[in-house]
NUZALUM-519145 format. One record per residue (C-alpha): residue in three letters; x, z, y. Coordinates in steps of 0.2 Angstrom, whole numbers, padded with zeros to 4 digits, always signed. Layout:
// NUZALUM-519145
ALAXZY
...
END
This chain:
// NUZALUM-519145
UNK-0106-0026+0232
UNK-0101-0016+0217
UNK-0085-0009+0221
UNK-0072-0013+0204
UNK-0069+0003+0195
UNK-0051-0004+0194
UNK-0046-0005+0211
UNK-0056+0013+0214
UNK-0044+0022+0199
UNK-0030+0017+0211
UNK-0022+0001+0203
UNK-0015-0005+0220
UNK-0003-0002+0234
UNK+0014+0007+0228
UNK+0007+0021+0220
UNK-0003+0008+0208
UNK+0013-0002+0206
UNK+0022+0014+0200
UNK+0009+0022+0189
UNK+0009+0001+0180
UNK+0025+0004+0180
UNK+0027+0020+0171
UNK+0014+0012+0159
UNK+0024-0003+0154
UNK+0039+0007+0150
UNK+0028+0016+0138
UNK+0023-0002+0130
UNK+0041-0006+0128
UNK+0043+0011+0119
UNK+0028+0009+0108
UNK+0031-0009+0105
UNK+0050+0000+0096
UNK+0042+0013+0088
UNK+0043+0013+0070
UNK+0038+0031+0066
UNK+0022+0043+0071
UNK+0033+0054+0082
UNK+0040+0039+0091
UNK+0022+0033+0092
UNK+0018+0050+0100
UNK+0034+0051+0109
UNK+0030+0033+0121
UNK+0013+0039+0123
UNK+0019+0056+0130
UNK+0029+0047+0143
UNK+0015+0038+0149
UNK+0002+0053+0150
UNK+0015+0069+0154
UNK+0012+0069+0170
UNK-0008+0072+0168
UNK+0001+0089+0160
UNK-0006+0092+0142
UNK+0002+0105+0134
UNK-0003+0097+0116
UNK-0004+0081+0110
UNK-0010+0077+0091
UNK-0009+0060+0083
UNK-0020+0058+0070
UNK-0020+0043+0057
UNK-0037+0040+0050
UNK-0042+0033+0035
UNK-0057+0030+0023
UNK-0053+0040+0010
UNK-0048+0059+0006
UNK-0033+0057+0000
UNK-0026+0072-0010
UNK-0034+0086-0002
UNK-0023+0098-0010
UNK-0020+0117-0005
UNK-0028+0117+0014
UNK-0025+0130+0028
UNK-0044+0138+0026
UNK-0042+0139+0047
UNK-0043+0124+0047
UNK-0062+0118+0040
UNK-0076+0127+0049
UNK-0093+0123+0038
UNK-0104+0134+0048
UNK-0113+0123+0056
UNK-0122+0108+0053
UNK-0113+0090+0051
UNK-0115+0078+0069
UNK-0122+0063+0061
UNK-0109+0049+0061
UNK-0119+0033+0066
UNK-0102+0020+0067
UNK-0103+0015+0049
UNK-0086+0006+0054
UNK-0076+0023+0060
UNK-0067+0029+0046
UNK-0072+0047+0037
UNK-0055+0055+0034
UNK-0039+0058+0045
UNK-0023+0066+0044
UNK-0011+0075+0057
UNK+0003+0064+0058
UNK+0011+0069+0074
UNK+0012+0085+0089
UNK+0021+0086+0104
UNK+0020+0099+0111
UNK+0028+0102+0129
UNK+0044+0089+0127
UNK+0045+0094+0110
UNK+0040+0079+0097
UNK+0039+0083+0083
UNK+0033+0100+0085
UNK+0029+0109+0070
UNK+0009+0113+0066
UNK+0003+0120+0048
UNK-0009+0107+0045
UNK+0003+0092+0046
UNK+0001+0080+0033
UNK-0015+0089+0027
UNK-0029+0077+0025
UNK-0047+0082+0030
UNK-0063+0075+0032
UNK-0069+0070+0052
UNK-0086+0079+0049
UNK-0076+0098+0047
UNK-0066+0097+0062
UNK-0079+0103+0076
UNK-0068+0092+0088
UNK-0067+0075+0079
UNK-0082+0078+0072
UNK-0091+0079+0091
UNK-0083+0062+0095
UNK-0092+0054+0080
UNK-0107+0054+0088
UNK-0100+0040+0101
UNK-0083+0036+0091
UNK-0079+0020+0103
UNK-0079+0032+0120
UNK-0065+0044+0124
UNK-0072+0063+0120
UNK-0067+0072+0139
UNK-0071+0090+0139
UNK-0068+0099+0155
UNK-0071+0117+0152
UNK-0072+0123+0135
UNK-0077+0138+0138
UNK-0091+0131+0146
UNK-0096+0122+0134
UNK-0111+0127+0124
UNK-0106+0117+0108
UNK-0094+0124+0095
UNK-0077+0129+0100
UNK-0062+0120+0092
UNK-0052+0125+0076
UNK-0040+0141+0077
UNK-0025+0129+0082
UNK-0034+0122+0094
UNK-0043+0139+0101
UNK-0028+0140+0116
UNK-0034+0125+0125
UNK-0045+0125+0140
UNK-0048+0107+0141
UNK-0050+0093+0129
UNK-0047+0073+0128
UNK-0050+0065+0110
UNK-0044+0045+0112
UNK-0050+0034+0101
UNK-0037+0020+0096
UNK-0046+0007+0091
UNK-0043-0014+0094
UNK-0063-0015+0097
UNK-0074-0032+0093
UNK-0085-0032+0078
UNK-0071-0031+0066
UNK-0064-0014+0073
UNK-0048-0008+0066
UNK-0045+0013+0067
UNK-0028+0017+0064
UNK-0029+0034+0074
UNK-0035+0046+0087
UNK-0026+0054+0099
UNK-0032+0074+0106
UNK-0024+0081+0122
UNK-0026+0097+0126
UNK-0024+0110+0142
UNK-0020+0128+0143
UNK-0033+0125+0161
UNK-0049+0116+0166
UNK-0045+0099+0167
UNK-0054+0086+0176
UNK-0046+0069+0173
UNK-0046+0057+0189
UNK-0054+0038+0188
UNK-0036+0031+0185
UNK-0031+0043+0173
UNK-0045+0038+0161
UNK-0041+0021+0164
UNK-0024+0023+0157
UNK-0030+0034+0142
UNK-0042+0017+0139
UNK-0029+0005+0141
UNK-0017+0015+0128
UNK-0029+0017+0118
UNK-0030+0001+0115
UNK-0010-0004+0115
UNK-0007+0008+0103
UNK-0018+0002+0093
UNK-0014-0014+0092
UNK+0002-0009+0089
UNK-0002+0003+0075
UNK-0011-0012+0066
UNK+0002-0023+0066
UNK+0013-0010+0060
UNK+0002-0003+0046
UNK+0000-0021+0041
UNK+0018-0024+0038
UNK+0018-0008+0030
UNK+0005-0011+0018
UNK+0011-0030+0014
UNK+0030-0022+0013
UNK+0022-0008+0000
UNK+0012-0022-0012
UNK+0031-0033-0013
UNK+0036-0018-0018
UNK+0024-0015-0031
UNK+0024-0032-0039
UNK+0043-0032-0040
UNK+0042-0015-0049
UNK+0029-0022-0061
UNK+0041-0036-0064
UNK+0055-0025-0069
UNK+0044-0013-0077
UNK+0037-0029-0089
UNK+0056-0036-0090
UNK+0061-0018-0098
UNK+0049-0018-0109
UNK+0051-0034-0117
UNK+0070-0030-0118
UNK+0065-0013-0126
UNK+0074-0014-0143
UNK+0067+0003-0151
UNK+0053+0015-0149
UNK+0062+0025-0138
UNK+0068+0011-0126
UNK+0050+0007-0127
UNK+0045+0024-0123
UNK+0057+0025-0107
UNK+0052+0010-0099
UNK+0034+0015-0100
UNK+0037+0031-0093
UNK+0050+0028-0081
UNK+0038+0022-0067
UNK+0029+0038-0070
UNK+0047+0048-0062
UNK+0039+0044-0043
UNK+0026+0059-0047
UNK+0037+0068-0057
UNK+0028+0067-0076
UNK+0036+0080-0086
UNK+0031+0074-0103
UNK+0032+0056-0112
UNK+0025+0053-0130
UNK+0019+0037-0139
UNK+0008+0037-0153
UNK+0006+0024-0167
UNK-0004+0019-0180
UNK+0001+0028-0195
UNK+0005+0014-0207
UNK+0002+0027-0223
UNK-0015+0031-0215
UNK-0025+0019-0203
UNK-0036+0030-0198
UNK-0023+0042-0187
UNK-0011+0042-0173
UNK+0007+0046-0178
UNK+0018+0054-0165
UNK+0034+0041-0165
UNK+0043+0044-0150
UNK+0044+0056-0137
UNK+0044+0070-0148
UNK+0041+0079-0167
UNK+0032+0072-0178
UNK+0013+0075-0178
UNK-0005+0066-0182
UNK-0021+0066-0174
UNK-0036+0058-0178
UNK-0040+0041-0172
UNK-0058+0044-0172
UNK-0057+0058-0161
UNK-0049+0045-0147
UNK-0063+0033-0149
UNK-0071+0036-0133
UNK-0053+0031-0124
UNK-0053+0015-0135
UNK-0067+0007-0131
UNK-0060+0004-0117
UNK-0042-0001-0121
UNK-0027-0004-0110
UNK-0037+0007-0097
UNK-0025+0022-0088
UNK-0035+0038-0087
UNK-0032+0054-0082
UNK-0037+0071-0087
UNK-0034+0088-0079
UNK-0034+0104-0091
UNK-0042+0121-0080
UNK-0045+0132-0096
UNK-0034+0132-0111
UNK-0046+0125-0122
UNK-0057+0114-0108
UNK-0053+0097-0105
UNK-0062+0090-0089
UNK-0061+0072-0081
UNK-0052+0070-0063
UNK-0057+0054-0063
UNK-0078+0049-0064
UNK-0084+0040-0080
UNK-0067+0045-0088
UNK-0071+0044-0109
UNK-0067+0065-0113
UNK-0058+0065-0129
UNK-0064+0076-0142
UNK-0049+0087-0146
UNK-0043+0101-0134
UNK-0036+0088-0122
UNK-0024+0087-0111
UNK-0009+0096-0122
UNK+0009+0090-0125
UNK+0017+0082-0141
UNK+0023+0102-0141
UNK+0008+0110-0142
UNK+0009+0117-0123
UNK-0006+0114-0112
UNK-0002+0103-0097
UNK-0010+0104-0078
UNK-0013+0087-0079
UNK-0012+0072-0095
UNK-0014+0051-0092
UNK-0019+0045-0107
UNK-0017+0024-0111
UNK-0022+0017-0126
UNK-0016+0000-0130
UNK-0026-0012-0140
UNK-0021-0030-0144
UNK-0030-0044-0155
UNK-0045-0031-0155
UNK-0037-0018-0164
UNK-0030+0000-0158
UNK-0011-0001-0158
UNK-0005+0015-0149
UNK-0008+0028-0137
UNK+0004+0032-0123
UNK+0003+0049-0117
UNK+0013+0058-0100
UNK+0011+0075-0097
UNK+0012+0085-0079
UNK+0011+0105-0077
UNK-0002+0106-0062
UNK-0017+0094-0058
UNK-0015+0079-0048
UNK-0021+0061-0045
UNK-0015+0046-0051
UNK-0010+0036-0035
UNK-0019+0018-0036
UNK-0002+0009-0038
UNK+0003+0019-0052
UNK-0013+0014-0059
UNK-0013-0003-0057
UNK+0006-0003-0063
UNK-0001+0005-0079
UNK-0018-0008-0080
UNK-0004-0023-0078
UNK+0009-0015-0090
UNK-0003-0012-0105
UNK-0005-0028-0111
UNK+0013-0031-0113
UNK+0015-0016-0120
UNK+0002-0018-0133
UNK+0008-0035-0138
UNK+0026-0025-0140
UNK+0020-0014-0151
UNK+0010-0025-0161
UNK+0022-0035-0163
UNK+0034-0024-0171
UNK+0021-0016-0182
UNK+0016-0034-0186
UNK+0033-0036-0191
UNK+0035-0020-0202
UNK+0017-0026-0213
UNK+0026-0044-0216
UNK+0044-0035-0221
UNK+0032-0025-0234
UNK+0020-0040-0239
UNK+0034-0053-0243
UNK+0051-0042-0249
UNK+0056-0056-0259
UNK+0052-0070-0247
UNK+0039-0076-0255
UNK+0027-0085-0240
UNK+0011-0083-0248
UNK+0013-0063-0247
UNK+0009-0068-0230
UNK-0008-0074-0229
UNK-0016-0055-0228
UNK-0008-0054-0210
UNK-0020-0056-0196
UNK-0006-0068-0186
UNK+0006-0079-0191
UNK+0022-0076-0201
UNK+0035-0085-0209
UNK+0052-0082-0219
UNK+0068-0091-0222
UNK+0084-0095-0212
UNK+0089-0110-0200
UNK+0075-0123-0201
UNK+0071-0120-0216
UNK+0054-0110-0212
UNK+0039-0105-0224
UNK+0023-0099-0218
UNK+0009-0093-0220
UNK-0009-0104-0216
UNK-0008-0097-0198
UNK+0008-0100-0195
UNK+0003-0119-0201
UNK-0011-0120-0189
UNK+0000-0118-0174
UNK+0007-0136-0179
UNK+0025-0132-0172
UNK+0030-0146-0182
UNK+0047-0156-0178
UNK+0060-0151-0167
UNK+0046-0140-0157
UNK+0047-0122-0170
UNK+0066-0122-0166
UNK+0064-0107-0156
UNK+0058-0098-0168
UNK+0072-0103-0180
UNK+0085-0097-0167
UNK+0075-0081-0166
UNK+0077-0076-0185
UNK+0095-0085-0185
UNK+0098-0072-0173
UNK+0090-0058-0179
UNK+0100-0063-0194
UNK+0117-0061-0188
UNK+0115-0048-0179
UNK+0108-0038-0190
UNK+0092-0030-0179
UNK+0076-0033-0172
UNK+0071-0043-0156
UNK+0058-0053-0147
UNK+0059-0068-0141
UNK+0046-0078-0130
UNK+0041-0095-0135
UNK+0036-0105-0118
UNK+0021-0115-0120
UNK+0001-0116-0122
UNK-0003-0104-0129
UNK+0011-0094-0124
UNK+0018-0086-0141
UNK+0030-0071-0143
UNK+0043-0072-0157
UNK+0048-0056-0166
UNK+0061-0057-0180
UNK+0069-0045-0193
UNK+0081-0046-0206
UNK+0071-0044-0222
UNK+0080-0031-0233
UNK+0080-0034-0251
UNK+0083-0053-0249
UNK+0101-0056-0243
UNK+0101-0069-0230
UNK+0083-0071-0225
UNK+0075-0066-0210
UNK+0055-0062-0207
UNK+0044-0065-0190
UNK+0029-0065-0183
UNK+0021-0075-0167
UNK+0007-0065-0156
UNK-0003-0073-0143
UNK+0002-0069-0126
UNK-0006-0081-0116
UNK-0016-0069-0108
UNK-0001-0061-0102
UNK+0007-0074-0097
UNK-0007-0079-0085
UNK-0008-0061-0079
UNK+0010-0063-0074
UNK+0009-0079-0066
UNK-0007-0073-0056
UNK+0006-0058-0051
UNK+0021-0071-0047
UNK+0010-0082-0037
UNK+0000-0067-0026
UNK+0019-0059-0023
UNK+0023-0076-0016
UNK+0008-0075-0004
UNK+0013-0059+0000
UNK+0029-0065+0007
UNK+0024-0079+0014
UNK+0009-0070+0025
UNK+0024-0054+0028
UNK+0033-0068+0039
UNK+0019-0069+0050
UNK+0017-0052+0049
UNK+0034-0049+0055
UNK+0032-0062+0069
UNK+0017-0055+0078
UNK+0027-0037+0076
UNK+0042-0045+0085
UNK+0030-0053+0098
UNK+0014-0042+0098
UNK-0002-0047+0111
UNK-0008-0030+0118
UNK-0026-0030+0121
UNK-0026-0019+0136
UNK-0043-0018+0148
UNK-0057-0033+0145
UNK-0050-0050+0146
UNK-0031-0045+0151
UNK-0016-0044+0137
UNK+0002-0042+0138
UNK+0013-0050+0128
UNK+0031-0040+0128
UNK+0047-0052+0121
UNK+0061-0037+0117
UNK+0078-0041+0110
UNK+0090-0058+0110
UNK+0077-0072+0115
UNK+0084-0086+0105
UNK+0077-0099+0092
UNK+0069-0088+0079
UNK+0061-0076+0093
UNK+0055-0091+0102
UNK+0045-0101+0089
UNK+0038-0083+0084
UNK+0032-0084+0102
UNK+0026-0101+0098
UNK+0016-0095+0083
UNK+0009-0080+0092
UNK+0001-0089+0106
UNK-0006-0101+0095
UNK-0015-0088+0088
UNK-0022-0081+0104
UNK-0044-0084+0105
UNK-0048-0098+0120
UNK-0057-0092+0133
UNK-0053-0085+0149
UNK-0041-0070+0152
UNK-0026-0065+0158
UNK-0010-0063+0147
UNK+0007-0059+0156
UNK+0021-0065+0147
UNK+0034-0048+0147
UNK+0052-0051+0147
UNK+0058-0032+0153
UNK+0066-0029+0137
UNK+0076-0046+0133
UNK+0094-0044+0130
UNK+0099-0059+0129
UNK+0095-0079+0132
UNK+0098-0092+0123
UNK+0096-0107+0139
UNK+0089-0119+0126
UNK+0071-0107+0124
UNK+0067-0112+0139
UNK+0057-0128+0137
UNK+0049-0117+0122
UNK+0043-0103+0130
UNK+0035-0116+0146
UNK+0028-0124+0132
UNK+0020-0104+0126
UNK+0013-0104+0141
UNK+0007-0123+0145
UNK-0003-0118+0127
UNK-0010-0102+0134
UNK-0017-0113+0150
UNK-0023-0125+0139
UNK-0033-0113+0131
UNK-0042-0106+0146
UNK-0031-0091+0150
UNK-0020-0086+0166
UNK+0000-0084+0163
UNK+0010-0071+0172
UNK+0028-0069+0169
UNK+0033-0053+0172
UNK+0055-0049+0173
UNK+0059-0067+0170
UNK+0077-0071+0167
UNK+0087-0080+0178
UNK+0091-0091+0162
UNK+0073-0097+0161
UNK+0071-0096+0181
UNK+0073-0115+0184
UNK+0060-0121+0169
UNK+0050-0109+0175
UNK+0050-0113+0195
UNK+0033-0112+0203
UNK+0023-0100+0190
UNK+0017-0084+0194
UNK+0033-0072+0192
UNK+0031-0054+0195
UNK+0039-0039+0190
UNK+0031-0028+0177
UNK+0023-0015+0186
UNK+0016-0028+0202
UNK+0010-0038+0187
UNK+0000-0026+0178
UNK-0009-0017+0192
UNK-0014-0035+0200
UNK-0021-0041+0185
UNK-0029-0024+0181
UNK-0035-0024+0199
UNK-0042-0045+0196
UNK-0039-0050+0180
UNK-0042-0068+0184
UNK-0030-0067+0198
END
């Protein structure tokens, strides 16, 4: 008979009960952490007593990130690269998190530095078998590289993966102990580093997909009042601000915007943000052929412009410099294009090199159409005051859109604006826009709803008292473009509820077919459907799940027929129920089921997980 490596780490008796204990204290801990350090802090109260002096969390990720000024201790490239065979495991990490001792967080020079996992000699000797904890004894018996200068103290090594397993792995992190002596870790004390490992990172999924769903409604609710400023903007300079105002979060230092010169097509005049200048338009060609496109240039010479980002157009002038002349670290460059025509250039300026994050980026992508169709319109505008100073309609037929003049409903156009057919009752918005333009003495924009979607922008025409001019642009594409971002935001919400649910009630994955499923807080309505919902979800088959109740606060007596009915699903489905701290509340619904406490639970269903 093979003998269960289980019941040989020691999951049994009162010493077993104790160490399950200890251990589901630590998942009550984790299941409220909301920070790395609090993260690090649980998992610290279940392994203290192994006696690391120095735990690290690590968040890994797939990309660099910004690399920035690093610690040159910290990268060895001596030696040669360990192949990473796990296409899965993530290249990069970061160090999030140390204790050190009791102390969390302890300080460390390389926190928040990211790196790749091939240069640290450590991490990059687990990738060769990323899905197994890394145990090294002795290190100074170990004939394979020694560990980075920080790490240099340590006698013994364990590098944990944190990884939910299956063929859709998720790798939130990695955990490195370390000892000041030879460490040998006991059969029950690599089981617990396993079954954390894989609580935490459940945990840290969840977590970090909250975060990531939390951090897109953020995003499409500043596109939404970045787009709402802009089409508000009522000069150049309010156009200008609410361009460069989402810019603020990396702190641009410069803001210009550059038009078509009316005098002079072929240039850029510098109307905002600065003196009055020209540049070529030619010498921006390579920028506009790909129009309402964010891209970003780093200067490292005075006079050499090179591209941060790869396939970036290099424009031919001595980019990046500001409206002022001065040479700038770093310059995004948008042009903005509408009805195939350049419009403008929107320049921001910063004193050192840096990325554009990828939310500023698409912030920019989604604000550049309205943007364009802003500034069009208003130039627009300008050609028709010029065309028709009297009045006259048919000045208007040059325009490329359609334009009309006159007061109230009594509207003259050109053969564009005819084509539209806004016949009737149907062009009274555009009436009301150049009645209000009128009276007020200034120009707006107003938005007519329909297919296509048409934007309105109206002037009093000087030289002919009591008459008003507009123009309509096309923004139907826009408009879809926004409607596309409404309707993913309300996805976004509707999939952050779930989200939220299986934070508040999470299933811990924690050795093969065994779960734990920790309730914490007030158990009432809300907390039990979320129950409800999260056990729905669990995959059929058999396994052991042990419904938690240790950190309940309070009962509401009506959950009780809910939370039998959690658990009649979970049978249904194949799987063995424990209730672990039941309430005395629930006591009655729940007479002749398994009830345990915590700690008796854990180590008899770690022991036999079909128990």
């Amino acid at each position: 008979m093979i003998p269960d490596p289980r019941a040989e780490a020691g999951f049994h008796g009162p010493q077993g009960v104790e160490l399950a204990t200890t251990f589901a204290r630590a998942l009550l801990a984790l299941v409220e952490a909301d920070t790395d350090d609090a993260v690090l802090r649980a998992v610290a109260s279940a392994v203290g007593s192994y006696g690391p002096s120095l735990i690290r969390f690590y968040t890994l990720r797939d990309d660099p990130g910004d690399l920035g000024s690093h610690d040159p201790r910290f990268i060895d490239r001596s030696g040669p690269r360990p192949a990473q065979t796990d296409a899965s495991v993530p290249t990069h990490a970061e160090l999030s998190s140390v204790w050190q001792a009791g102390i969390c967080p302890a300080t460390d020079p390389l926190l928040g530095r990211p790196f790749a996992l091939a240069d640290h000699p450590v991490l990059a000797r687990w990738l060769a078998a990323p899905r197994q904890a890394l145990v090294v004894h002795d290190l100074s018996a170990d004939p394979r590289p020694a560990a980075h200068p920080s790490e240099r103290s340590a006698q013994a090594l364990v590098v944990l993966p944190l990884t939910t397993g299956g063929p859709d792995a998720r790798w939130p992190g990695v955990l490195v102990l370390s000892w000041k002596i030879v460490h040998i870790p006991s059969p029950r004390e690599r089981l617990v580093y396993d079954m954390l490992g894989a609580a935490v990172a459940s945990l840290l999924v969840a977590r970090d997909a909250l975060r990531d769903h939390q951090r897109a409604i953020d995003e499409a609710n500043t596109m939404y009042v970045a787009a709402l400023a802009l089409a508000e903007a009522a000069t150049l300079e309010e156009t200008l601000a609410a361009l460069a105002e989402p810019a603020q979060a990396i702190e641009a230092s410069t803001a210009a915007l550059w038009l078509r010169d009316p005098a002079d097509p072929t240039r850029l005049v510098l109307r905002a943000g600065g003196e009055r200048a020209t540049r070529p338009l030619a010498d921006l060609s390579g920028l506009f052929a790909r129009p309402n496109e964010p891209w970003l240039f780093e200067q490292v010479r005075s006079d050499t412009p090179t591209e941060i980002e790869p396939g970036a157009p290099t424009p031919r002038l001595a980019e990046p410099t500001g409206p002022d002349g001065s040479a700038h670290g770093a310059t995004l460059l948008l042009p903005l294009a509408w009805g195939g025509r350049e419009v403008a250039l929107l320049e921001l300026g910063w004193s050192s090199p840096r990325p554009l994050p990828t939310a500023l980026r698409r912030l920019y992508a989604a604000l550049a159409g309205p943007a364009a169709v802003s500034l069009a319109g208003r130039a627009l505008l300008a050609d028709a005051a010029a065309a028709a100073p009297t009045g006259e309609p048919t000045a208007l037929e040059a325009l490329p859109v359609a334009a009309v003049v006159g007061t109230g409903e009594a509207l003259r156009g050109n053969s564009r604006w005819t084509a539209l057919g806004l016949t009737g009752g149907a062009h009274l918005p555009v009436a009301c826009a150049l009645a209000d333009a009128l009276s007020a003495g200034v120009e707006l924009r107003r938005d007519l709803v329909g297919e296509p979607a048409l934007a309105v922008f109206a002037a009093p025409l000087v030289g002919a008292a009591g008459t008003a001019v507009g123009v309509l642009l096309d923004t139907s594409e826009d408009a879809r473009a926004e409607r596309q971002r409404l309707e993913g935001r309300d996805v976004l919400l509707e999939r952050q509820g779930a989200l939220l649910a299986r934070r508040a009630v999470p299933v811990l994955a924690i050795v093969d077919e065994l779960a734990v499923i920790p309730v914490t807080g007030a158990l009432d309505d809300a907390r039990a459907q979320q129950l409800l919902e999260v056990v729905a979800e669990v995959p059929r088959g058999p396994r052991t799940l042990i419904l938690d109740f240790t950190g309940v606060t309070g009962v509401d007596p009506g959950t009780a027929t809910v939370v039998h009915e959690a658990a009649r699903a979970l049978v249904a489905r194949g799987a063995s129920v424990i209730f672990s701290a039941a309430p005395a509340t629930l006591a009655d619904a729940l007479a002749g089921e398994h009830i345990d406490a915590l700690g008796d639970a854990l180590a008899s269903a770690l022991v036999n997980p079909r128990a």
